[in-house]
PDB file of N, H, CA, C and O in Angstrom:
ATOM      1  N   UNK A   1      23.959   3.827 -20.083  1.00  0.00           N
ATOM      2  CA  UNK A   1      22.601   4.133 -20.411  1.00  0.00           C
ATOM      3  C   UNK A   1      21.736   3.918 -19.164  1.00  0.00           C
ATOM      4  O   UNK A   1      21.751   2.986 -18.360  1.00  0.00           O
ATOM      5  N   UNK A   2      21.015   4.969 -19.207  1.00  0.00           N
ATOM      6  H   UNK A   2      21.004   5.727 -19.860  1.00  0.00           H
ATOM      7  CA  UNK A   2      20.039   5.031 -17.775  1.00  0.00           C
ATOM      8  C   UNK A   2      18.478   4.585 -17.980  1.00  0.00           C
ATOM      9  O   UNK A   2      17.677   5.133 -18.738  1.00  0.00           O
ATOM     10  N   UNK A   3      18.240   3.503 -17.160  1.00  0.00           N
ATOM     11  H   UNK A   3      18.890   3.057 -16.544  1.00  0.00           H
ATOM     12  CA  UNK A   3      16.906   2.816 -17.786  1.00  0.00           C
ATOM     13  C   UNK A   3      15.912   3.211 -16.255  1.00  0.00           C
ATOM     14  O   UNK A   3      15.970   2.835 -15.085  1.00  0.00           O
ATOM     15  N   UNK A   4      14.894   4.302 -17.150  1.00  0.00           N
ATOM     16  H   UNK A   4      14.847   4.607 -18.101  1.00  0.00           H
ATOM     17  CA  UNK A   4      14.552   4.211 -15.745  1.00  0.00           C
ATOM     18  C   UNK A   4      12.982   3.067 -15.551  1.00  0.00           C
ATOM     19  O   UNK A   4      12.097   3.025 -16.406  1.00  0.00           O
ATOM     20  N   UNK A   5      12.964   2.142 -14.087  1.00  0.00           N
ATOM     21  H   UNK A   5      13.682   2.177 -13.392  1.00  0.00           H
ATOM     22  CA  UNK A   5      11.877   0.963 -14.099  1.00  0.00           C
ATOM     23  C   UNK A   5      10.623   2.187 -14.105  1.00  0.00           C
ATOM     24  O   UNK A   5      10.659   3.415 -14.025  1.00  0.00           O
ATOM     25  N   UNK A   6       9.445   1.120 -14.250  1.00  0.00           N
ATOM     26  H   UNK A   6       9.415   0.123 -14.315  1.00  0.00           H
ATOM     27  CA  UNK A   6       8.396   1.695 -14.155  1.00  0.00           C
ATOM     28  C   UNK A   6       7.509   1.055 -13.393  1.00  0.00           C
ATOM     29  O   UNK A   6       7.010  -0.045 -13.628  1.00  0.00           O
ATOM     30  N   UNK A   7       7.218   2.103 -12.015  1.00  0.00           N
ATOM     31  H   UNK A   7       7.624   2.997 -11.824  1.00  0.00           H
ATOM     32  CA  UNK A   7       6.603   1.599 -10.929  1.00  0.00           C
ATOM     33  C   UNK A   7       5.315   1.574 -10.880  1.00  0.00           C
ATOM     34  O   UNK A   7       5.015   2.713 -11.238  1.00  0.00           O
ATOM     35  N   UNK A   8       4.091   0.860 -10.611  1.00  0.00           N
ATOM     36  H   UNK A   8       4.335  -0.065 -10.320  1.00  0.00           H
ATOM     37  CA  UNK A   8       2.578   1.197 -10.893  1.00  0.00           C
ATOM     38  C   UNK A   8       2.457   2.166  -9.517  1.00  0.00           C
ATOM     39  O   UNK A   8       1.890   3.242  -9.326  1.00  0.00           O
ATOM     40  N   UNK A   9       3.119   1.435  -8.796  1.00  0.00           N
ATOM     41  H   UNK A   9       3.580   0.561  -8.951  1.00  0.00           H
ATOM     42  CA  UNK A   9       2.604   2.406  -7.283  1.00  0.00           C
ATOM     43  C   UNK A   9       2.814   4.067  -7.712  1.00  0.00           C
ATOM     44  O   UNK A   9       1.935   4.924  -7.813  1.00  0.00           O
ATOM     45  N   UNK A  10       3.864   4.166  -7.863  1.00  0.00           N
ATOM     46  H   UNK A  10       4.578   3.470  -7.781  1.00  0.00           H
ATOM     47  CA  UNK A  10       4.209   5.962  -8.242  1.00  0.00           C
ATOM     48  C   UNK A  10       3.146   6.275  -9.282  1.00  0.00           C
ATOM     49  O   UNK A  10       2.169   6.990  -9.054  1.00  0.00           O
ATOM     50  N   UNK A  11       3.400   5.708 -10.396  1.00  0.00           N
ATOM     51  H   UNK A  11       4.193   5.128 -10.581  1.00  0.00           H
ATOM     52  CA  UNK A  11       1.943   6.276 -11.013  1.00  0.00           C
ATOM     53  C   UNK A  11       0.626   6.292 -10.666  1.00  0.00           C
ATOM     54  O   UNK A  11      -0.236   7.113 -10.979  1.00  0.00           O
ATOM     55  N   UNK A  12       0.572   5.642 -10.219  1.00  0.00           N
ATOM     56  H   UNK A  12       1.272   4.974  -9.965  1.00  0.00           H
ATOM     57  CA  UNK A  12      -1.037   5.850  -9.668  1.00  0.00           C
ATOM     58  C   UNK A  12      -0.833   6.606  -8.423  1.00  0.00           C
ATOM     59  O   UNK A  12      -1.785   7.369  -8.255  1.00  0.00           O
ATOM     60  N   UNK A  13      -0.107   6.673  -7.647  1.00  0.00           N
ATOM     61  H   UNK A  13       0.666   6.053  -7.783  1.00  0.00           H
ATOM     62  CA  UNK A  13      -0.088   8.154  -6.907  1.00  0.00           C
ATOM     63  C   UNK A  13       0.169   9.327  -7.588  1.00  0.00           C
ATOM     64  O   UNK A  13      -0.237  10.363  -7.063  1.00  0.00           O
ATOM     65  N   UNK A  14       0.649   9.381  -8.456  1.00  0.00           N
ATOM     66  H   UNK A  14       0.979   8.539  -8.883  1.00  0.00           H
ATOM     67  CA  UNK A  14       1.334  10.560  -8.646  1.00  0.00           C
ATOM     68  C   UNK A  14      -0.365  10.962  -9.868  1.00  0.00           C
ATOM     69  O   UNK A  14      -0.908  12.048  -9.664  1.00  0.00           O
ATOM     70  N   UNK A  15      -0.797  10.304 -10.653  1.00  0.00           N
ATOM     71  H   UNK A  15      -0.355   9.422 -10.819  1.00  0.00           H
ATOM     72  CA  UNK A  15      -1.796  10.435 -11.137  1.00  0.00           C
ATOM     73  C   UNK A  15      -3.272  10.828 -10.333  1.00  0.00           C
ATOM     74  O   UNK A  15      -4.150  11.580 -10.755  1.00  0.00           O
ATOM     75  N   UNK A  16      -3.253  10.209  -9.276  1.00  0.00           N
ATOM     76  H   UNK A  16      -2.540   9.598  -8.933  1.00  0.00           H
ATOM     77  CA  UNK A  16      -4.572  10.262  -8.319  1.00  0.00           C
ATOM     78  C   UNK A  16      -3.791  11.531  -7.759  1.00  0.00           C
ATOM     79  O   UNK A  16      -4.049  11.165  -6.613  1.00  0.00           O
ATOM     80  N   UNK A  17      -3.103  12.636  -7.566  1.00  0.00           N
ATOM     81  H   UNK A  17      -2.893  12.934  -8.497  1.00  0.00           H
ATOM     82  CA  UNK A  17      -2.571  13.698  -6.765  1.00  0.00           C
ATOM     83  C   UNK A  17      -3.032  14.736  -8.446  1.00  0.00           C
ATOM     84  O   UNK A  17      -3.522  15.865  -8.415  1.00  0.00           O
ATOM     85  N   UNK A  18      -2.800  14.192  -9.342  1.00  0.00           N
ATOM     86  H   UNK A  18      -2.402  13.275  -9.366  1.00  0.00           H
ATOM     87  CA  UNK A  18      -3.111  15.422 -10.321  1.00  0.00           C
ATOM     88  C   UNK A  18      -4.260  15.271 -10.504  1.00  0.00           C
ATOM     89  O   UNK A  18      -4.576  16.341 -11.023  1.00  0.00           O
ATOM     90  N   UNK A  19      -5.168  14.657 -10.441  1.00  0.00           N
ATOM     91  H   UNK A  19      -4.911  13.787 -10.019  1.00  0.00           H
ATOM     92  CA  UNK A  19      -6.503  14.328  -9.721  1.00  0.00           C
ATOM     93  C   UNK A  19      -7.164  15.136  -8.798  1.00  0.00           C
ATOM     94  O   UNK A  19      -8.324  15.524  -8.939  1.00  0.00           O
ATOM     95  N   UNK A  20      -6.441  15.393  -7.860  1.00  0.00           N
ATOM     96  H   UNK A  20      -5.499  15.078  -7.746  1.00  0.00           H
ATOM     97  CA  UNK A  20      -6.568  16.752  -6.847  1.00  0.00           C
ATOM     98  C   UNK A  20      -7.112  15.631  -5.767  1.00  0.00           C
ATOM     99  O   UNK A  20      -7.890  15.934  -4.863  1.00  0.00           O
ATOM    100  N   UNK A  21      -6.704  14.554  -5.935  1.00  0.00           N
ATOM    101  H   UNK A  21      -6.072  14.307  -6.670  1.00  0.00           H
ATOM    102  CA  UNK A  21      -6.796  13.556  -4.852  1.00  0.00           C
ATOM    103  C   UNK A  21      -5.691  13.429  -3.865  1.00  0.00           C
ATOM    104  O   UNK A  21      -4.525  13.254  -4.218  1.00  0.00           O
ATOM    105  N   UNK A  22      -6.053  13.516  -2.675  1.00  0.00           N
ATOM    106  H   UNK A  22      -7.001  13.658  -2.388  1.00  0.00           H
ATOM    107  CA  UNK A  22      -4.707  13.559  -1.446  1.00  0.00           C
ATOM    108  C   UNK A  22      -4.566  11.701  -0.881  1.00  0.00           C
ATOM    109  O   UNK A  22      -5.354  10.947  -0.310  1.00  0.00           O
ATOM    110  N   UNK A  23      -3.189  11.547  -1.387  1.00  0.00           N
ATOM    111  H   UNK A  23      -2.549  12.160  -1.851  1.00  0.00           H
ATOM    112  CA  UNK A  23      -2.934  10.271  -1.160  1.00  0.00           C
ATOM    113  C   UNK A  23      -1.973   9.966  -0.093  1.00  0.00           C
ATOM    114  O   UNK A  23      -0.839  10.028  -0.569  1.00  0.00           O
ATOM    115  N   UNK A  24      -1.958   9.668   1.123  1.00  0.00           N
ATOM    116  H   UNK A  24      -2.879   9.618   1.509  1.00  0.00           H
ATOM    117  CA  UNK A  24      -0.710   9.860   1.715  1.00  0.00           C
ATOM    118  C   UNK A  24      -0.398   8.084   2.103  1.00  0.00           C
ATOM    119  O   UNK A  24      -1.405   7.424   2.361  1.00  0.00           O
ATOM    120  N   UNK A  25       1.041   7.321   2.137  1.00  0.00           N
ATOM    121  H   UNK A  25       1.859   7.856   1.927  1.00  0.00           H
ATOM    122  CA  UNK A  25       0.993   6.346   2.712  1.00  0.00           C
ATOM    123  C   UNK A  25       1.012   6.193   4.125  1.00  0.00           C
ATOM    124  O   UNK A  25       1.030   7.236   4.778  1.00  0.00           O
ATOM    125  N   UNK A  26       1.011   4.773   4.920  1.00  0.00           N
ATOM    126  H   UNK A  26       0.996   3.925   4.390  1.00  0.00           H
ATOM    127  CA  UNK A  26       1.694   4.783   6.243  1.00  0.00           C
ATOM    128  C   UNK A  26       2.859   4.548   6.209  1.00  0.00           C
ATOM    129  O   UNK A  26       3.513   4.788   5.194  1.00  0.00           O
ATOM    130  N   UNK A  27       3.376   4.045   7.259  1.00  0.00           N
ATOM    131  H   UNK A  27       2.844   3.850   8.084  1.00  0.00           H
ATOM    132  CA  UNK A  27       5.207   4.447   7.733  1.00  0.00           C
ATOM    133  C   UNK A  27       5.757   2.981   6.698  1.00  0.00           C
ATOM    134  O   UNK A  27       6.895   2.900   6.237  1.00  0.00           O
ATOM    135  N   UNK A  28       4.767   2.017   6.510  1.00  0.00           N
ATOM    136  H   UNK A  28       3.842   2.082   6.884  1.00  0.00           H
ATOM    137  CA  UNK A  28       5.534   1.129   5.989  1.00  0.00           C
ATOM    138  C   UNK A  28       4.994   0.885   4.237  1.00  0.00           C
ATOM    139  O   UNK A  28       5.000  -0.215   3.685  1.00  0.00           O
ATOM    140  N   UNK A  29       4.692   1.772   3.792  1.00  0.00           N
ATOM    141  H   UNK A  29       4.687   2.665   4.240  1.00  0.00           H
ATOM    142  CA  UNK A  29       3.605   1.748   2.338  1.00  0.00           C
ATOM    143  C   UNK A  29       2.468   0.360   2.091  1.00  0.00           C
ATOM    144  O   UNK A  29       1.784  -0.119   1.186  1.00  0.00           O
ATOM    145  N   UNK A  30       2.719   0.164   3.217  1.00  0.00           N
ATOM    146  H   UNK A  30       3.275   0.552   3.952  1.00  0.00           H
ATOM    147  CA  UNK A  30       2.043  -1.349   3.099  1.00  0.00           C
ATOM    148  C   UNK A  30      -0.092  -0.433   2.736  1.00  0.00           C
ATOM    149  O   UNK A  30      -0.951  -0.807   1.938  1.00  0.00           O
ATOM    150  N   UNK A  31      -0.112   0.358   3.420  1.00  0.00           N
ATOM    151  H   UNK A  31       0.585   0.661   4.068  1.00  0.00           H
ATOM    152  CA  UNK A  31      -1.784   1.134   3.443  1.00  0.00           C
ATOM    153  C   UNK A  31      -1.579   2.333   2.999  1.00  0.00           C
ATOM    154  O   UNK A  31      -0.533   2.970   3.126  1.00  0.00           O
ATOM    155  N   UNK A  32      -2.738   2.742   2.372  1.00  0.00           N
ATOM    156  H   UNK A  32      -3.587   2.225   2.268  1.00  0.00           H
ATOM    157  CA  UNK A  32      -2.959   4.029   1.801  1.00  0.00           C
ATOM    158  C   UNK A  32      -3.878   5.017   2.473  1.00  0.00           C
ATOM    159  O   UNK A  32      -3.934   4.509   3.593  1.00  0.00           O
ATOM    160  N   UNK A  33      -4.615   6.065   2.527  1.00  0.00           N
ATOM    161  H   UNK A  33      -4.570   6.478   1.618  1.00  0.00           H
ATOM    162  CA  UNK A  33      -5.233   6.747   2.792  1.00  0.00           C
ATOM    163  C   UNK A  33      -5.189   7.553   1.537  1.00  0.00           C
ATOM    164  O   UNK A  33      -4.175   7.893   0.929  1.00  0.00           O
ATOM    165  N   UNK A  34      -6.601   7.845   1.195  1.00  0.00           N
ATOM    166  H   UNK A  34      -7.425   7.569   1.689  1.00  0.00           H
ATOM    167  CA  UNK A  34      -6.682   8.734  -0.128  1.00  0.00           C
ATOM    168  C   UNK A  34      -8.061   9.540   0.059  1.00  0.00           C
ATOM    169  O   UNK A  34      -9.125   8.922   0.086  1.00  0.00           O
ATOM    170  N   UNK A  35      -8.012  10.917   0.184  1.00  0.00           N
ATOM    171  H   UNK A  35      -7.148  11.420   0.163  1.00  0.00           H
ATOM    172  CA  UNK A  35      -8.768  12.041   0.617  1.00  0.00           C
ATOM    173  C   UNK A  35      -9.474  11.997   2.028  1.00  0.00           C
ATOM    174  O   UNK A  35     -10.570  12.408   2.409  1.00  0.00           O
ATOM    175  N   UNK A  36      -8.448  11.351   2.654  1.00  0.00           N
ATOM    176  H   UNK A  36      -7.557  11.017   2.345  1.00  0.00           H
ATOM    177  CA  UNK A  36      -8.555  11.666   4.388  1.00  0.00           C
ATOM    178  C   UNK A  36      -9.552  10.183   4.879  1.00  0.00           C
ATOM    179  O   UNK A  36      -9.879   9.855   6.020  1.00  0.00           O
ATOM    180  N   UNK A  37      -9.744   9.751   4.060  1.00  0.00           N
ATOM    181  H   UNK A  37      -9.479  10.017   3.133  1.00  0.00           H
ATOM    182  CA  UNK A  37     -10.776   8.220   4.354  1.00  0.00           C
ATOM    183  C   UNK A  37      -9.859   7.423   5.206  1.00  0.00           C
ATOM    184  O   UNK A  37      -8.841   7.731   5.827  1.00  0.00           O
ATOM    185  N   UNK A  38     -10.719   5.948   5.010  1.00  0.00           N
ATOM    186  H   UNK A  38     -11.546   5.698   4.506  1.00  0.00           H
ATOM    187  CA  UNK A  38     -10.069   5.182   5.335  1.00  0.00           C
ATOM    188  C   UNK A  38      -8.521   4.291   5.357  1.00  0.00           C
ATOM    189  O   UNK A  38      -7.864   4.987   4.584  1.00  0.00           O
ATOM    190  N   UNK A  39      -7.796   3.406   5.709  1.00  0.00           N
ATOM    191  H   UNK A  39      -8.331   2.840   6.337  1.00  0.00           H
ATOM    192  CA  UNK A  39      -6.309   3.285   5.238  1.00  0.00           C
ATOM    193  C   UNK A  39      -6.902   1.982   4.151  1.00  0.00           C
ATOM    194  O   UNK A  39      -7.772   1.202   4.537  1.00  0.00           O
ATOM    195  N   UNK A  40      -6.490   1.926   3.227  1.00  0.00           N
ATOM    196  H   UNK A  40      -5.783   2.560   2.914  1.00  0.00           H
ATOM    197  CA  UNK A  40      -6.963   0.967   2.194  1.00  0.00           C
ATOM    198  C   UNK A  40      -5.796   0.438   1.594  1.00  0.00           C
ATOM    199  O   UNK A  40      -4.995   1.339   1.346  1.00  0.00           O
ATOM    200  N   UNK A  41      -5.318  -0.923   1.201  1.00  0.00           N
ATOM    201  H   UNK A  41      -5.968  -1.655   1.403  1.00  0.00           H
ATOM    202  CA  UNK A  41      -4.453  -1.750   0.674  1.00  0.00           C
ATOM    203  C   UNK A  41      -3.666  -0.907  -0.553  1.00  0.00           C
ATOM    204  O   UNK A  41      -3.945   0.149  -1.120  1.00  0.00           O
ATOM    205  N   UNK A  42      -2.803  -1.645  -0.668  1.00  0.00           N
ATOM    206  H   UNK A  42      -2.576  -2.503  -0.208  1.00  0.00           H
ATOM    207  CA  UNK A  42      -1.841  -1.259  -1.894  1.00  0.00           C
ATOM    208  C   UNK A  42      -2.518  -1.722  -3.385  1.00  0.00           C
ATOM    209  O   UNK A  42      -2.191  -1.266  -4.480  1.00  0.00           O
ATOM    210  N   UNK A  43      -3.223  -2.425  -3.205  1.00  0.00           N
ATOM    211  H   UNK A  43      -3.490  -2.796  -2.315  1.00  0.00           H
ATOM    212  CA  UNK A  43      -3.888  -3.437  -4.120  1.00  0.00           C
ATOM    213  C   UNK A  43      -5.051  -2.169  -4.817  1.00  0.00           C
ATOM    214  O   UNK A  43      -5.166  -1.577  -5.890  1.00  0.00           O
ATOM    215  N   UNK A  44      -5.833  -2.201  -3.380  1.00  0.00           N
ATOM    216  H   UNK A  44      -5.740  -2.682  -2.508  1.00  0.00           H
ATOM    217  CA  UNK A  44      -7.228  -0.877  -3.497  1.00  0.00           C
ATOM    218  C   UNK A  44      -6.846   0.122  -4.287  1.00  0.00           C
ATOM    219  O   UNK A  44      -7.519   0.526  -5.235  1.00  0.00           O
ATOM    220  N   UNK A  45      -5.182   0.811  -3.770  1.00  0.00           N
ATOM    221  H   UNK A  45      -4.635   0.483  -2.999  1.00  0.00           H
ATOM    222  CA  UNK A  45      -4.953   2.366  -4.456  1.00  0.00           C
ATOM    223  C   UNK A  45      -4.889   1.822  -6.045  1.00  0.00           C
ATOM    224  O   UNK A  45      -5.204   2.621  -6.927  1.00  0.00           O
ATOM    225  N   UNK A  46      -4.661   1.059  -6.247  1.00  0.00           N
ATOM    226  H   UNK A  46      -4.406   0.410  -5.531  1.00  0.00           H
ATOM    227  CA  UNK A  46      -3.867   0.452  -7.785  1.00  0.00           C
ATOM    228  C   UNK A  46      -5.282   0.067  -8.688  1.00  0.00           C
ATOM    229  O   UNK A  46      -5.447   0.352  -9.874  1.00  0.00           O
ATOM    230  N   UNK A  47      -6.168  -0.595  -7.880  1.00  0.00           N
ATOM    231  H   UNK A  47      -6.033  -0.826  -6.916  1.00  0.00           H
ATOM    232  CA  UNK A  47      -7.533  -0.629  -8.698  1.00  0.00           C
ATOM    233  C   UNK A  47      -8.486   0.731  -9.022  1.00  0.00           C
ATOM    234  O   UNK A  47      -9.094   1.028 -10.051  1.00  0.00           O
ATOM    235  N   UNK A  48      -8.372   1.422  -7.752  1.00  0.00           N
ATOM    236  H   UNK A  48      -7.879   1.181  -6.916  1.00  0.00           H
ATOM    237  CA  UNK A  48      -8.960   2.470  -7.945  1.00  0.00           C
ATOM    238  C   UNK A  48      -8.542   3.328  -8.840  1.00  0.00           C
ATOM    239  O   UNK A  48      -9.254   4.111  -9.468  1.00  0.00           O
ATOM    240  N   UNK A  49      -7.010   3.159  -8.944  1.00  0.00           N
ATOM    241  H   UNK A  49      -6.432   2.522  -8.434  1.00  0.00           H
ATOM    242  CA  UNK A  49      -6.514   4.528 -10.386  1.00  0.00           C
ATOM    243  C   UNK A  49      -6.946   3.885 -11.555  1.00  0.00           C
ATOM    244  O   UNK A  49      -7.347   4.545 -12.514  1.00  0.00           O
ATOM    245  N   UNK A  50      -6.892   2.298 -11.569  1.00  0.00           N
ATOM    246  H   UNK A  50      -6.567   1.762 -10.790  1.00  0.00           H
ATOM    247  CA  UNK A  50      -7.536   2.208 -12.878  1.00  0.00           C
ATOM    248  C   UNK A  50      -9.136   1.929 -13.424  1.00  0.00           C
ATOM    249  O   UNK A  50      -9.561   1.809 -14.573  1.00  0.00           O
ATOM    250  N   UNK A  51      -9.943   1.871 -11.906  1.00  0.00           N
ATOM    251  H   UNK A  51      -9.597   1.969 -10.972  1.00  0.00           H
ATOM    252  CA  UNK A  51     -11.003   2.131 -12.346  1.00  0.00           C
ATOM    253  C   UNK A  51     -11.582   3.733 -13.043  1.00  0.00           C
ATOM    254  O   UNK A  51     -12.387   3.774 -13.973  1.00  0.00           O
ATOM    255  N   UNK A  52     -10.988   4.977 -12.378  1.00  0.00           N
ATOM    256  H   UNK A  52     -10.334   4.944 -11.622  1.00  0.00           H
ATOM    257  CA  UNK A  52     -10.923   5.931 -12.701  1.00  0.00           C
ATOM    258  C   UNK A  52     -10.026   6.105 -13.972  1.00  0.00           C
ATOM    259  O   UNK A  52      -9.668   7.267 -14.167  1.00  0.00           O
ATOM    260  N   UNK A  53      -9.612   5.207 -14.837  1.00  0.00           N
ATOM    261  H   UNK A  53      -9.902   4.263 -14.678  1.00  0.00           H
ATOM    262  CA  UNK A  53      -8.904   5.407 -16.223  1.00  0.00           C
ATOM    263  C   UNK A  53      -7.839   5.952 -16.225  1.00  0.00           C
ATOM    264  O   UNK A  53      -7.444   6.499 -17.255  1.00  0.00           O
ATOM    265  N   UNK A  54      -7.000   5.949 -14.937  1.00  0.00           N
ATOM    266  H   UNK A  54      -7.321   5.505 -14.100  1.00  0.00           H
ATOM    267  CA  UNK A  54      -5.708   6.787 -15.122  1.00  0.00           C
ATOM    268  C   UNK A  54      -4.678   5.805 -15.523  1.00  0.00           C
ATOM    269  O   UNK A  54      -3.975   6.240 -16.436  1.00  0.00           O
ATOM    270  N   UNK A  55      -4.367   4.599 -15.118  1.00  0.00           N
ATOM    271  H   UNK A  55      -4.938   4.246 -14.377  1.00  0.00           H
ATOM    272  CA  UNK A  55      -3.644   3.574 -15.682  1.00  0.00           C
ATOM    273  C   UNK A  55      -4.126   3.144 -16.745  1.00  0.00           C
ATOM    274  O   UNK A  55      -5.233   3.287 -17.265  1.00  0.00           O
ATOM    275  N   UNK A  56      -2.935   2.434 -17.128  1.00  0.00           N
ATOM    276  H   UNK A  56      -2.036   2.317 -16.705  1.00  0.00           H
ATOM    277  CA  UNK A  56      -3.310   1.254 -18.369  1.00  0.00           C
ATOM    278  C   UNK A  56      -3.573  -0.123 -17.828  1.00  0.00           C
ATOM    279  O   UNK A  56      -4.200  -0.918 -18.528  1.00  0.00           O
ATOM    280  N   UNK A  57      -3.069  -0.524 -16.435  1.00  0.00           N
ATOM    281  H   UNK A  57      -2.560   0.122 -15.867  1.00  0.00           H
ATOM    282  CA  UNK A  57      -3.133  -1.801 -15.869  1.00  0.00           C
ATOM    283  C   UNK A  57      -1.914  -2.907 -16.736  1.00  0.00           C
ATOM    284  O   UNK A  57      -1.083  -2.507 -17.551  1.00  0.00           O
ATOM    285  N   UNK A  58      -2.048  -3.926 -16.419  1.00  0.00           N
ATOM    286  H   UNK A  58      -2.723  -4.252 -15.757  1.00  0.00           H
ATOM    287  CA  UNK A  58      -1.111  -4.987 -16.808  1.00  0.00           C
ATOM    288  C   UNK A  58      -0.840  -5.212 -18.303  1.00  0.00           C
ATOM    289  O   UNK A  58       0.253  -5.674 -18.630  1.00  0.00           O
ATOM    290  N   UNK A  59      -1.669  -4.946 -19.137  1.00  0.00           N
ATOM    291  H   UNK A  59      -2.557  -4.570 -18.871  1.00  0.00           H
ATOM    292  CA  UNK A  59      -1.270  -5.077 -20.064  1.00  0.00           C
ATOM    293  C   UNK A  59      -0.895  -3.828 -21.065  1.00  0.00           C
ATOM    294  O   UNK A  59      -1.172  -3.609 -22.244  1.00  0.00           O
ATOM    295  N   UNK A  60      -0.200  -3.159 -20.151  1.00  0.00           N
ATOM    296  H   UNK A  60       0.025  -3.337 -19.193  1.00  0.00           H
ATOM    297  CA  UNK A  60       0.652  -1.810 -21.007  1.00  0.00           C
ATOM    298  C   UNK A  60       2.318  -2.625 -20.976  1.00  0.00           C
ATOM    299  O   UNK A  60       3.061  -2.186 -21.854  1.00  0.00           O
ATOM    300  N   UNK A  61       2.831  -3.541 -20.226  1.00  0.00           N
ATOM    301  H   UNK A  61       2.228  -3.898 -19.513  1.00  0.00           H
ATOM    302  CA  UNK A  61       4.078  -4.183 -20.089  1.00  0.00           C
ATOM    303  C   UNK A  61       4.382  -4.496 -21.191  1.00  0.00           C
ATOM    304  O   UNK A  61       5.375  -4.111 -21.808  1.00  0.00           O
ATOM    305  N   UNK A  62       3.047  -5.680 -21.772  1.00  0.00           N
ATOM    306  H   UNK A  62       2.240  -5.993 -21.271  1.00  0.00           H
ATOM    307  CA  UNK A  62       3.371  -6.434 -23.037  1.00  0.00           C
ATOM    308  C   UNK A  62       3.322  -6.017 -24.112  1.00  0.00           C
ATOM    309  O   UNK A  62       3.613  -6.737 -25.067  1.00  0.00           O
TER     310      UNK A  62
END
């Protein structure tokens, strides 16, 4: 049986891109860049998808 994990990072990229938001990482995913701005934390991309309501945030686990 194939369990697949569930990553917040991929979703919230992959959500902020159907968004028509351009997210690209750097070489080490450690920074983001999202619509050509600034490079902003891993933390930043993850708040920002859920300030924009695309996540559920932490308590979709439990």
């Amino acid at each position: 049986m194939n369990f697949i994990e569930y990553d917040p990072v991929v979703e919230a990229v992959e959500l902020l891109r159907v968004c028509r938001h351009s997210v690209e990482p750097d070489g080490d995913f450690e920074q983001w860049r999202i619509d050509g701005g600034e490079w902003v934390s891993l933390e930043h991309l993850l708040g920002l998808a859920l300030r924009l309501g695309l996540t559920d945030g932490p308590s979709r686990l439990q």
